[in-house]
PADREN-89679 format. One line per 2 residues: number of its first residue (from 1); their letters; for each residue x, y, z of N, C-alpha, C. Coordinates in pm, whole numbers, plus 50000, padded with zeros to 5 digits. Atoms other than C-alpha are relative to their C-alpha. Example, Ala and Ser with C-alpha at 12.3 -4.5 7.8 and 13.67 -1.06 7.14 Angstrom:
<pts>
1	as	50089 49881 50000 51230 49550 50780 50090 50120 50000 | 49918 49881 49994 51367 49894 50714 49923 50109 50073
</pts>
This chain:
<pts>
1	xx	50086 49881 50000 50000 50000 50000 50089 50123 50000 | 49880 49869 50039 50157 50327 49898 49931 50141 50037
3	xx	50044 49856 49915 50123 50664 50141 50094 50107 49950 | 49926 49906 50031 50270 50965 49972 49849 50121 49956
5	xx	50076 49863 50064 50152 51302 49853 50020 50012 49844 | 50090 49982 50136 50002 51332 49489 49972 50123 49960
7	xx	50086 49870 50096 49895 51608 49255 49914 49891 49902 | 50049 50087 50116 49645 51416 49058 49892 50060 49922
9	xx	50082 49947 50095 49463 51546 48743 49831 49957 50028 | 50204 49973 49965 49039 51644 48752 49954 49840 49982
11	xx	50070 50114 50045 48996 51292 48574 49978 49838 50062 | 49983 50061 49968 49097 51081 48842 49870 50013 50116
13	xx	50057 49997 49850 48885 50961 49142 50110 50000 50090 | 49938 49918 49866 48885 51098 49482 49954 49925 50092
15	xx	50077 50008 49910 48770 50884 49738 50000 50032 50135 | 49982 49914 49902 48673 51037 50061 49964 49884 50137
17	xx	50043 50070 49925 48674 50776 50375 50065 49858 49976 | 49930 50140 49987 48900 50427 50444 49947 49923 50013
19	xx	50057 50073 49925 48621 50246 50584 49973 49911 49904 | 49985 50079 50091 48482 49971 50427 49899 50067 49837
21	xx	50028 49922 50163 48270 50188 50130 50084 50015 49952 | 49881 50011 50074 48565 50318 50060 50084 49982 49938
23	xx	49901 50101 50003 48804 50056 50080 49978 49902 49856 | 50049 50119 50109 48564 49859 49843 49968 50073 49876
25	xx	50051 49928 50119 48473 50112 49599 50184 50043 49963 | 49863 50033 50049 48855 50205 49573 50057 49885 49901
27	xx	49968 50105 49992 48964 49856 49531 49877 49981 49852 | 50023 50039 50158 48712 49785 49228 50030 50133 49870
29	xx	49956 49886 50127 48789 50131 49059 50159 49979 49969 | 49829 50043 50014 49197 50031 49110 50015 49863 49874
31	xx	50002 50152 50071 49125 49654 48956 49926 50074 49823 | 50113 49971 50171 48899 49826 48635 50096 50079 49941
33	xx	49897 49900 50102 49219 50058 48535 50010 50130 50051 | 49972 49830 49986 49166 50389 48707 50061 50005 50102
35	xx	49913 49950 49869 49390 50579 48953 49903 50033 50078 | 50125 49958 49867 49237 50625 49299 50036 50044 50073
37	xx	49929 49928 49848 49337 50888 49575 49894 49989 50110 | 50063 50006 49957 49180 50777 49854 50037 50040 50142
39	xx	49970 49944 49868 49174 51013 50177 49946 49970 50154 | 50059 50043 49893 49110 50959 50520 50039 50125 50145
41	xx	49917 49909 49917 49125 51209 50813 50073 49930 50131 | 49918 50093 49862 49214 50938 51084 50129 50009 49973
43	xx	49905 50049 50080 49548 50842 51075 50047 49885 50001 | 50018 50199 50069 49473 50462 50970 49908 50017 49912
45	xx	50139 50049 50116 49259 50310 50706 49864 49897 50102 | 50047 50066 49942 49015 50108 50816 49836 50006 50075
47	xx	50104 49929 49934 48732 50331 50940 49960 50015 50158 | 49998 50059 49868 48603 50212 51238 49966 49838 50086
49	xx	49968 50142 49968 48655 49837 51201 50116 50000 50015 | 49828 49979 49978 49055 49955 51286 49978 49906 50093
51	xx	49977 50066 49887 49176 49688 51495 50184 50026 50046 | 49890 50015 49987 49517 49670 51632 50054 49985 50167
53	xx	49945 50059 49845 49739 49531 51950 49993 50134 50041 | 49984 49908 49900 49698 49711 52260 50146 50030 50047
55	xx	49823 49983 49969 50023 49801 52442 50026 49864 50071 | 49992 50100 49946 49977 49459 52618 50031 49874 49901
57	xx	49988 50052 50078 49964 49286 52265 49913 49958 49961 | 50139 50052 49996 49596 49199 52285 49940 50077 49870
59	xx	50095 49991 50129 49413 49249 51908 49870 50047 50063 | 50115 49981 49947 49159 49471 52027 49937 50120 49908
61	xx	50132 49911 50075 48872 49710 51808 50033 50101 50092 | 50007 49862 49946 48950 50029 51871 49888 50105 50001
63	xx	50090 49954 50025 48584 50137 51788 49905 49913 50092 | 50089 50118 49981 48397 49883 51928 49986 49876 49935
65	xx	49970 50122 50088 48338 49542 51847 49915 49986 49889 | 50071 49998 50129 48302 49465 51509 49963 49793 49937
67	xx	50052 50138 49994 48126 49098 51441 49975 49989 49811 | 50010 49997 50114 48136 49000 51068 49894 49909 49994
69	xx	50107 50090 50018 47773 48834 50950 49938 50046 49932 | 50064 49920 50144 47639 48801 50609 49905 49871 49940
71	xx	50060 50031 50062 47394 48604 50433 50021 50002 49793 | 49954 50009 50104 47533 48721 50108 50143 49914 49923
73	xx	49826 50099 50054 47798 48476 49890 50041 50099 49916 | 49900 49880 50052 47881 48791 49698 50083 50040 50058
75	xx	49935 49952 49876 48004 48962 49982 50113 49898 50055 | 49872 50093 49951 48179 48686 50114 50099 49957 49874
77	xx	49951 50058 50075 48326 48565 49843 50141 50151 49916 | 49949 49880 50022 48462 48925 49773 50113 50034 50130
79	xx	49878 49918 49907 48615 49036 50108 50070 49846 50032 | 49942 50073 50012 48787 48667 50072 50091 49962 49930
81	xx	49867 49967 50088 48997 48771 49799 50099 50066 50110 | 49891 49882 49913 49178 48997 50097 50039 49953 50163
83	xx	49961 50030 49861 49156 48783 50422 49961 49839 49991 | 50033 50165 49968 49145 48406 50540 49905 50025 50159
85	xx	50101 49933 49890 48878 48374 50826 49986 49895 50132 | 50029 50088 49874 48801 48228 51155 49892 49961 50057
87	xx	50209 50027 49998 48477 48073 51204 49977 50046 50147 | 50022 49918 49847 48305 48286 51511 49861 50041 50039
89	xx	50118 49938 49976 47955 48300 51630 49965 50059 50133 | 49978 49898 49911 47903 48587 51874 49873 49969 50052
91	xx	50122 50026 49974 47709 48509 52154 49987 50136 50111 | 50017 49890 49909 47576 48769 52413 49904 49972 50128
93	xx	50057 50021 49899 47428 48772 52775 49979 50149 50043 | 50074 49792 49930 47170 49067 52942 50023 49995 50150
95	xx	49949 50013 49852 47239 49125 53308 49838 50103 50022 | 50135 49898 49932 46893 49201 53480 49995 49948 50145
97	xx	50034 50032 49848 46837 49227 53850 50118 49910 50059 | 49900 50072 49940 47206 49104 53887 50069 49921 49906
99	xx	49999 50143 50035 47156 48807 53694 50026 49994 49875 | 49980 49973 50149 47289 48716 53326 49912 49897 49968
101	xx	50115 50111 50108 47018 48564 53043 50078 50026 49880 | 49953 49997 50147 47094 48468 52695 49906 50104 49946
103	xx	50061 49902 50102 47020 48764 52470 50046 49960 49856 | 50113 49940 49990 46851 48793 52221 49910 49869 50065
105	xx	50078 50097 49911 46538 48624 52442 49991 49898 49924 | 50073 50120 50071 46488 48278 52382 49945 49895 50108
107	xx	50042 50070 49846 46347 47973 52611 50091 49985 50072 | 49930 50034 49822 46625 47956 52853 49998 50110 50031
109	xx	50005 49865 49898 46612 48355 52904 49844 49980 50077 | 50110 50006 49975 46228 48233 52986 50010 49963 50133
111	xx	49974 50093 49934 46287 47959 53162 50063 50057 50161 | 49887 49977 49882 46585 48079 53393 49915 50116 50116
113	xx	50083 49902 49959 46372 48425 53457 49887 49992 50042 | 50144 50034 49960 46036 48321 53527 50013 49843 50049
115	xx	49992 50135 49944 46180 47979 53709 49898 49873 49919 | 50103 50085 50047 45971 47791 53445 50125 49878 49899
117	xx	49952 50080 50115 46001 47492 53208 49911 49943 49931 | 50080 50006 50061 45874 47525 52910 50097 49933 49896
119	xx	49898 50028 50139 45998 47379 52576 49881 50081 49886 | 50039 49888 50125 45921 47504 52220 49842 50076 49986
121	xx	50152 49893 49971 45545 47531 52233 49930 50046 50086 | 50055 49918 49874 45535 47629 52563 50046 50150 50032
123	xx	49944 49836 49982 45750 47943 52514 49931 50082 49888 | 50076 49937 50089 45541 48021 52173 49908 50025 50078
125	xx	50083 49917 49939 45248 48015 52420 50028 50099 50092 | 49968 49848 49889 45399 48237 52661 50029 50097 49941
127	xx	49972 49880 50100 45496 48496 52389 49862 50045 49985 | 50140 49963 50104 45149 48456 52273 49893 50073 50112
129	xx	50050 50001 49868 44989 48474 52624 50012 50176 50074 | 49976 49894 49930 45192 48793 52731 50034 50159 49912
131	xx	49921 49847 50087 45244 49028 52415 49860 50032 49983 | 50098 49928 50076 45051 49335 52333 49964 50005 49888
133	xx	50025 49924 50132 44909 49353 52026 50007 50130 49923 | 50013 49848 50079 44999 49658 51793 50002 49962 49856
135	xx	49990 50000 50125 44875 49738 51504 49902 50130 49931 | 49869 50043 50049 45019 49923 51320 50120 49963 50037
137	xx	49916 50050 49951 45328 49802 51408 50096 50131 49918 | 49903 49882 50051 45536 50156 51349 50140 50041 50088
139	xx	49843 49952 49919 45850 50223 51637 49988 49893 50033 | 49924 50117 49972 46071 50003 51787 49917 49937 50101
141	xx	50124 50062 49851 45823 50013 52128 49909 49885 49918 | 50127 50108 50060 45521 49836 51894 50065 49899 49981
143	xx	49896 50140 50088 45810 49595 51756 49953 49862 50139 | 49924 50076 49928 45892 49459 52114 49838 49952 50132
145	xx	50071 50034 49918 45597 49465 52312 49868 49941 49923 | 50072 50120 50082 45395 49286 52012 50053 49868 50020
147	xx	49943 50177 50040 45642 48988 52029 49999 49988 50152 | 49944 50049 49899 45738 48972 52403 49897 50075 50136
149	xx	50097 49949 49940 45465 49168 52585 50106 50140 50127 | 49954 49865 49939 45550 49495 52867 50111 49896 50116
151	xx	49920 50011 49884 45739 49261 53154 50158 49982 49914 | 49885 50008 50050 46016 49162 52916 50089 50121 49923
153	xx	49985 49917 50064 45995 49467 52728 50127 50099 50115 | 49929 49913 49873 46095 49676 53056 50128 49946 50036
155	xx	49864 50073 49976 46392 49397 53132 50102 50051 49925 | 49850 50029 50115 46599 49362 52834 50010 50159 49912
157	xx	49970 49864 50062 46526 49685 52631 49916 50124 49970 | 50031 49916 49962 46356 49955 52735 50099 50147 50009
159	xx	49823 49930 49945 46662 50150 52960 50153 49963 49888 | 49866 49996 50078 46915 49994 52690 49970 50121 49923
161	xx	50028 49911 50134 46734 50188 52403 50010 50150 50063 | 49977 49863 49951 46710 50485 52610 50158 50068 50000
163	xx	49850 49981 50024 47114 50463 52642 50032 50041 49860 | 49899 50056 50130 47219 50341 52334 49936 50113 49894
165	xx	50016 49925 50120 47001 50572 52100 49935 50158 50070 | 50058 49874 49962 46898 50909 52346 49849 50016 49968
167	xx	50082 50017 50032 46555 50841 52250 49896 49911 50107 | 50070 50136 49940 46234 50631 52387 50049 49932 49897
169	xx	50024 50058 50075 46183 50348 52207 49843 50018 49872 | 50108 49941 50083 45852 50489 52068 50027 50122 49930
171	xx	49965 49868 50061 46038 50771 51881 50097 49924 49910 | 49869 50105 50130 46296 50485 51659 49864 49906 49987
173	xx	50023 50044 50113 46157 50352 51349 49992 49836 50028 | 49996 50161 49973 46042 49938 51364 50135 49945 49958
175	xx	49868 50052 50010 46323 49828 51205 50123 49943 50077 | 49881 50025 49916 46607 49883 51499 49941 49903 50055
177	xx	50012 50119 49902 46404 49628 51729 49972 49884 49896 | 50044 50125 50081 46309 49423 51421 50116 49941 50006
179	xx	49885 50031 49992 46677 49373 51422 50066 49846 50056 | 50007 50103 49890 46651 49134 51719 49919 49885 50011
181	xx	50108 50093 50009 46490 48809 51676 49923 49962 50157 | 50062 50045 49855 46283 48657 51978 49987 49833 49918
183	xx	50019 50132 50039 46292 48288 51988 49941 49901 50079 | 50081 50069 49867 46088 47972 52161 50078 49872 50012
185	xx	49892 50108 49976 46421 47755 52113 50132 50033 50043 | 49939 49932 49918 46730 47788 52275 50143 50000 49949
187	xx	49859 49969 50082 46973 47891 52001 50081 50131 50083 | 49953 49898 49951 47146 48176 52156 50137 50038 49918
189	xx	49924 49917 50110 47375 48281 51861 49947 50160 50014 | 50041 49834 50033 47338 48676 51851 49929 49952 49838
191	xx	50076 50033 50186 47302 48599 51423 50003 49897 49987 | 50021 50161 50074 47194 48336 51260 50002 49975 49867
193	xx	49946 49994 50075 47365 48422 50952 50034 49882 49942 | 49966 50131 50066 47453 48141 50741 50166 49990 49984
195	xx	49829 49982 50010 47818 48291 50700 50011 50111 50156 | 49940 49914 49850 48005 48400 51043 50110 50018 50013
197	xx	49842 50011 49949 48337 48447 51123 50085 50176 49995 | 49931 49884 49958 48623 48706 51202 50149 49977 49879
199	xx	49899 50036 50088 48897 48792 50977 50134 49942 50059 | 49909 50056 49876 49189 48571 51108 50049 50100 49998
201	xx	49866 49910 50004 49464 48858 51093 49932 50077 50065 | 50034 49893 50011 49234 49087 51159 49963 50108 49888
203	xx	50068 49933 50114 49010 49381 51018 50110 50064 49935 | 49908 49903 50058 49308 49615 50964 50085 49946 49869
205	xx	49943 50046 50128 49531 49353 50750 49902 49975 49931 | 50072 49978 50133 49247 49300 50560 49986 50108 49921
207	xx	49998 49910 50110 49215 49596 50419 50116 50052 49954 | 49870 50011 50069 49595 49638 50391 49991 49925 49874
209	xx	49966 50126 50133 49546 49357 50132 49887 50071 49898 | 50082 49977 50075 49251 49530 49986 50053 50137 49913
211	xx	49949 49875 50081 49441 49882 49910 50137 49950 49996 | 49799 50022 50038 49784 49721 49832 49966 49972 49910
213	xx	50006 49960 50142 49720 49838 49453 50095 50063 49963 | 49935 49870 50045 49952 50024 49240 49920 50109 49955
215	xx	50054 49843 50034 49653 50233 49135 49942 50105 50100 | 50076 49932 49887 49554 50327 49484 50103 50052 50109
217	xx	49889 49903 49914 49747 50607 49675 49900 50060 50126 | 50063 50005 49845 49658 50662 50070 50056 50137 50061
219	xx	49969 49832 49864 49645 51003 50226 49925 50023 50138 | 50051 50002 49849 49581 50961 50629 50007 50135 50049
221	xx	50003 49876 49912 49522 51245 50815 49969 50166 49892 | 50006 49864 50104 49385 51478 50560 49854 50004 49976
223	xx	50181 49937 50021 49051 51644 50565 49942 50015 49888 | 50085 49947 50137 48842 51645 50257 49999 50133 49995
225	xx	50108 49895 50011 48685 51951 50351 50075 50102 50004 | 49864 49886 50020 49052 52164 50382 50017 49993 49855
227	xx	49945 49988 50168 49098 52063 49983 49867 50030 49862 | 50141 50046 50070 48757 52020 49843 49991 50121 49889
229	xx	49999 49841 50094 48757 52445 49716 50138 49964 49890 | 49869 49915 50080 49118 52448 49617 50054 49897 49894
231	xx	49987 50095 50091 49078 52120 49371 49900 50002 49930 | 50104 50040 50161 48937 52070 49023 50017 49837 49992
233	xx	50012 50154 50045 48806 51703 49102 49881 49953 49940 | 50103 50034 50073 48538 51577 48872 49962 49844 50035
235	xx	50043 50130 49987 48516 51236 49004 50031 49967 50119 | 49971 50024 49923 48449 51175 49373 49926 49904 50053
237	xx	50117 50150 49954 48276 50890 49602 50058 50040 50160 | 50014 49889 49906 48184 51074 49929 49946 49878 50103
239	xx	50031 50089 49912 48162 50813 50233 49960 50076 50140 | 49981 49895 49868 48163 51101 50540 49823 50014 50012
241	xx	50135 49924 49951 47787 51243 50672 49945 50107 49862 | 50104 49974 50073 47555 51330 50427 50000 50180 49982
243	xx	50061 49834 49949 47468 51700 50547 50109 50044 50044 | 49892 49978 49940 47841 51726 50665 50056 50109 49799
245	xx	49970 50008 50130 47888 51725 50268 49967 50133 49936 | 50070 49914 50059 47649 52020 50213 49984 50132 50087
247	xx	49999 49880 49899 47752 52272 50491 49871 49993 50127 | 50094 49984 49932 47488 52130 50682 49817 50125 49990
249	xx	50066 49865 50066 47236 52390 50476 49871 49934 50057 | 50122 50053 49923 46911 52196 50638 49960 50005 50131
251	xx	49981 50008 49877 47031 52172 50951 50056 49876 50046 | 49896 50185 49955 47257 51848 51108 49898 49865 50027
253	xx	50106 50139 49991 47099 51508 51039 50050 49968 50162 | 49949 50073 49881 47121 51318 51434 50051 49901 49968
255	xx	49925 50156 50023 47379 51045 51459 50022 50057 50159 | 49916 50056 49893 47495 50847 51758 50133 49969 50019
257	xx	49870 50048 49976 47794 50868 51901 50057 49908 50107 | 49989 50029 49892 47971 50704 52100 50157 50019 50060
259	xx	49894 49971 49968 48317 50678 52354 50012 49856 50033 | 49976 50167 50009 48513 50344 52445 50103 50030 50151
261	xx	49884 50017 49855 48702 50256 52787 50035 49869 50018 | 49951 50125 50032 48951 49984 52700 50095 50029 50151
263	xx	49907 50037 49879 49097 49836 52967 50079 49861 49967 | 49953 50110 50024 49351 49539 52985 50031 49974 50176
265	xx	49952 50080 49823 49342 49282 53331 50131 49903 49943 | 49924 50110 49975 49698 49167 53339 49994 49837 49992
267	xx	49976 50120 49942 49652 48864 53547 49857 49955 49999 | 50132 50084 50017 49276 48734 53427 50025 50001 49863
269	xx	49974 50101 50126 49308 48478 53154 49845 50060 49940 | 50109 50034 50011 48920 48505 53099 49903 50122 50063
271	xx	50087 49910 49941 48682 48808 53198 49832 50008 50046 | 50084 50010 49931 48350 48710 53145 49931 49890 49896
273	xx	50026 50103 50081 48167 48408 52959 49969 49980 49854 | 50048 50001 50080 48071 48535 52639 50053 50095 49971
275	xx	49964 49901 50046 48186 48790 52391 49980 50126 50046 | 50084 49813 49926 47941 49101 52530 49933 49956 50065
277	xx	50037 50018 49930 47793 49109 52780 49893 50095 50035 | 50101 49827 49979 47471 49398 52818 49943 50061 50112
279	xx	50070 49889 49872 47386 49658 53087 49862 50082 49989 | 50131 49919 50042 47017 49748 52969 50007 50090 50130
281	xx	50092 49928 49877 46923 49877 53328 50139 50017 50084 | 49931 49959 49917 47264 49957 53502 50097 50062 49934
283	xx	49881 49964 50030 47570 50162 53492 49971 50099 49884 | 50021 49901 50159 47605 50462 53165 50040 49926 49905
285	xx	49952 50043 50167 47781 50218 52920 49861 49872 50041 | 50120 50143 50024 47558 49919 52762 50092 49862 49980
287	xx	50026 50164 50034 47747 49681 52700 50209 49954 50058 | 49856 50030 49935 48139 49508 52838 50020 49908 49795
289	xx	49942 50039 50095 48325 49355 52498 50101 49895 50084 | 49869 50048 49954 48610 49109 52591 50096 49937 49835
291	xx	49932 49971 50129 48819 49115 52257 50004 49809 50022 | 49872 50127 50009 49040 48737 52322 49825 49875 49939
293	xx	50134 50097 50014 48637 48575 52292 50015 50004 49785 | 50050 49953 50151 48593 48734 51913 50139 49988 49936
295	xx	49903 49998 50066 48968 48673 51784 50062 49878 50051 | 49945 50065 50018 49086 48392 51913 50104 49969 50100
297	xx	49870 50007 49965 49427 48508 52071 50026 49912 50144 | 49953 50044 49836 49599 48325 52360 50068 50103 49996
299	xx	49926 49904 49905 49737 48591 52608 49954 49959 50150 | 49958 50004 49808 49827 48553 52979 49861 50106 50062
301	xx	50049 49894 50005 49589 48867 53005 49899 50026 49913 | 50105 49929 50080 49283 48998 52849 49953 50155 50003
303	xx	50050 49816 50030 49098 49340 52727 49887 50032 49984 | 50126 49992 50019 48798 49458 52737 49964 50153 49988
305	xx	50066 49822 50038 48586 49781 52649 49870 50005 50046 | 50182 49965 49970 48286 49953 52795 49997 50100 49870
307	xx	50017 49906 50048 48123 50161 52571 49877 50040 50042 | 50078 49864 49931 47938 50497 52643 49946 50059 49875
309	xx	50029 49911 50109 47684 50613 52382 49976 50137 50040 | 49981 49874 49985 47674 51010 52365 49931 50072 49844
311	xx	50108 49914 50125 47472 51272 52147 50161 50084 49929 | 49893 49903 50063 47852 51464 52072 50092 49900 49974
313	xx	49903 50078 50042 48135 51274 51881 50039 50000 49887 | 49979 50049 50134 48233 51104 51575 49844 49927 49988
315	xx	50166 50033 50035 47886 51002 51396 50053 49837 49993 | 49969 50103 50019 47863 50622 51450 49834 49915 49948
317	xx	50127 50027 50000 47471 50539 51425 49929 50124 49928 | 50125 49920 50048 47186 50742 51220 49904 49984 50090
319	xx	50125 49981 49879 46877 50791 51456 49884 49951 49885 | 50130 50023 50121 46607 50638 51215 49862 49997 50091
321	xx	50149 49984 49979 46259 50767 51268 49949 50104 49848 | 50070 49976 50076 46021 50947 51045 50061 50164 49971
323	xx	49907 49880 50014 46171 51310 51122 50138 50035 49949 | 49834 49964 50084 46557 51279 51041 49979 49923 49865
325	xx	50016 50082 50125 46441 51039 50761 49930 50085 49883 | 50051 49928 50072 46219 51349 50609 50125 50126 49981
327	xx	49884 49917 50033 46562 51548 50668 50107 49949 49922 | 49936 49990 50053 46768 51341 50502 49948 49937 49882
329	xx	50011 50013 50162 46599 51295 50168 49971 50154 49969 | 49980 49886 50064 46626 51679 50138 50145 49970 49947
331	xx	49923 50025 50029 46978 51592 50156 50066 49917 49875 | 49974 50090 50173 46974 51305 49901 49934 50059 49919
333	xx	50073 49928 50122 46787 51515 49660 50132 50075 49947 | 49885 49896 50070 47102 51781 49665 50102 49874 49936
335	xx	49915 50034 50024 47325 51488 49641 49957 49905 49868 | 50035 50023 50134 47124 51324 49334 50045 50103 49912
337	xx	49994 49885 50145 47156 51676 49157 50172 50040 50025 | 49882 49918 49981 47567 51715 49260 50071 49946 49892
339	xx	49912 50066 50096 47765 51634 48954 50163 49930 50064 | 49892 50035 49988 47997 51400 48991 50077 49932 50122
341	xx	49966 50056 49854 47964 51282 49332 49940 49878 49999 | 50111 50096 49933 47857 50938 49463 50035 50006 50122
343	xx	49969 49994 49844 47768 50938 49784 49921 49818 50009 | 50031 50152 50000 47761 50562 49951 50078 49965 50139
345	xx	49984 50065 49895 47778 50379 50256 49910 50041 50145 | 50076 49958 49898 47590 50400 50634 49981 50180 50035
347	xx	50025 49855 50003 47643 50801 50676 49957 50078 49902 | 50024 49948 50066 47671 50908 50369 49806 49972 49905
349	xx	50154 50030 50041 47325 50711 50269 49887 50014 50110 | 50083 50022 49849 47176 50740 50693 49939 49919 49953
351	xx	50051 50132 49965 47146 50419 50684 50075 49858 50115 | 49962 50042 49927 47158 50193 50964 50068 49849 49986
353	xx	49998 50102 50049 47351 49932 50789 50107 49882 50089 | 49897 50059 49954 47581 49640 50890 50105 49976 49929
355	xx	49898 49989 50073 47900 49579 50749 49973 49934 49876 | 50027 50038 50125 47822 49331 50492 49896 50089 49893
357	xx	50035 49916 50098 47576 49599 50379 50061 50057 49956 | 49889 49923 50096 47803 49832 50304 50066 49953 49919
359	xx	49937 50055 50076 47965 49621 50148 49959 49986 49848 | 50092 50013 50156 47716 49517 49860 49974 50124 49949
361	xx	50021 49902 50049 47617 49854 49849 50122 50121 49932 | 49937 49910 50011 47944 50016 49819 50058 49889 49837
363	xx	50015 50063 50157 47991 49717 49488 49930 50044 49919 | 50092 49980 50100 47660 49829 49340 50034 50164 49991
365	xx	49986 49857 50018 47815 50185 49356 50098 50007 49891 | 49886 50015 50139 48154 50110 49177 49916 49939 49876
367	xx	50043 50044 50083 47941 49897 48968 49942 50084 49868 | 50074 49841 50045 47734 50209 48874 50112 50115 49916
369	xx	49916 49933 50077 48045 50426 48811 50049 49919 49878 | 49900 50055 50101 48251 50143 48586 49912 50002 49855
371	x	50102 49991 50109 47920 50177 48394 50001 50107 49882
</pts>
């Protein structure tokens, strides 16, 4: 991968953002014949799937943890040209009233919590038994207290959603809780993705392997928005905030931010039984990470991260409801009529996607340009 400073003529692309849009829209404009300057203001590539050793040596997500799970064989079959993988299904536990349950609910969070024993069609009737009916079925609230009724609702995610997105849950869009399956068997996989795993090396060498092109030149630590006037570029692919893009002339779409408090315990092999672990109802962060679960590594020592969502930061989440969603198709309207721009990926489209989305979507974008 090659980091220097460039003068490069109007006809070349510009891409703005390392992450994986980026990375992937780069990477097929490099392979089709064209030169690609692709900037980043961090100073890594990677976005905010960057991983890299702590000072202890521990492979730990410097963003939070990032869980790879796709359903698509495009996708996979694509970011497999650039990494070999480690099969990894991420499981998670909720801590209520003390006590940890498998999240997302299924019959043993039933079971364990309501001292019962039920099997499959005894936990369908208890779903059936204790959920509200809504209908229409429009915010995340209708989502959760249609499938699981108000006592579970209040447990598991109520107080998270309040954290994690500054919002009720009756002010976010069905979708975020659709997110979350509810089950009356006692899989306790977080996804149930057909493809799972972690890149062995890690996210970072993967995308080392993805921009180690000769047509793709890497400028870290350099602001779009310092060069943007004082260049004649006719061909860019705009990954950053939407409304960031346009002086904010509407007014600032809401995104979630958040902060991270990595810690490393020396002398504990092992921290806590499962990858994450969630704080719906205690403490300001939601959720504990323990990296060595999701990668693999033997170390003497482990690492772990709380994270703290926050309304001020780096934009990591879109707020999807009906209001920022009527603000940002003013936005995509300017950026339909901007010559010469594509804009693509979770910010630049506010969309609440997962990585493999971006992914397809940031293909069907190059796809679009090579056109």
């Amino acid at each position: 991968m090659s980091i220097k400073k460039v003068s490069l003529a109007p006809d070349f692309f510009v891409v703005v953002g390392a992450g994986f849009a980026g990375s992937v829209v780069s990477r097929e404009l490099a392979d089709a014949g064209n030169q690609v300057l692709l900037l980043d203001k961090r100073s890594h590539i990677g976005g905010n799937a960057y991983d890299e050793l702590d000072d202890a040596g521990v492979l730990v997500h410097r963003y939070g943890p990032h869980i790879f799970h796709t359903n698509s064989e495009r996708v996979w079959e694509y970011l497999s040209r650039f990494t070999e993988w480690r099969p990894y299904e991420h499981r998670v536990l909720g801590v209520v009233e003390g006590k940890q349950y498998p999240f997302p609910i299924n019959r043993d969070t039933l079971n364990r919590l309501y001292d019962l024993d039920l099997d499959e069609q005894g936990a369908a009737e208890f779903f059936e038994r204790v959920r509200e009916p809504r209908e229409p079925v429009r915010s995340s609230e209708d989502v959760v207290l249609n499938s699981v009724g108000r006592d579970l609702y209040e447990k598991f995610f109520l107080n998270y959603t309040r954290k994690q997105w500054g919002v009720e849950p009756s002010e976010l869009k069905a979708g975020v809780a659709a997110r979350i399956p509810i089950r009356t068997n006692t899989d306790d996989r977080y996804f149930t993705d057909t493809l799972q795993a972690m890149p062995l090396h890690g996210y970072t060498k993967m995308f080392q392997c993805m921009l180690d092109h000769p047509n793709i030149t890497v400028e870290l630590g350099v602001d779009f928005f310092d060069l943007r006037h004082r260049k004649n570029w006719e061909q860019i692919v705009y990954t950053g905030p939407i409304d960031s893009y346009f002086d904010c002339c509407y007014g600032r779409l809401p995104y979630r931010s958040l902060s991270f408090e990595h810690e490393h315990l020396a002398h504990t092999e092992k921290y806590q039984a499962v990858g994450t672990v969630n704080f719906p109802n205690d403490h300001a962060y939601t959720r504990i990470t323990e990296f060595k679960h999701l990668t693999g590594q033997e170390h003497g020592g482990t690492s772990i991260v709380r994270e703290y969502p926050q309304a001020e930061g780096d934009p990591y989440y879109p707020i999807p409801n009906d209001k920022n969603e009527e603000l940002y198709k003013r936005y995509e309207a300017l950026g339909k009529a901007e010559k010469g721009v594509t804009f693509v990926g979770r910010l630049a489209q506010y969309r609440y996607y997962n990585m493999d989305q971006v992914v397809g979507s940031a293909l069907t974008a190059a796809k679009r340009l090579l056109e």
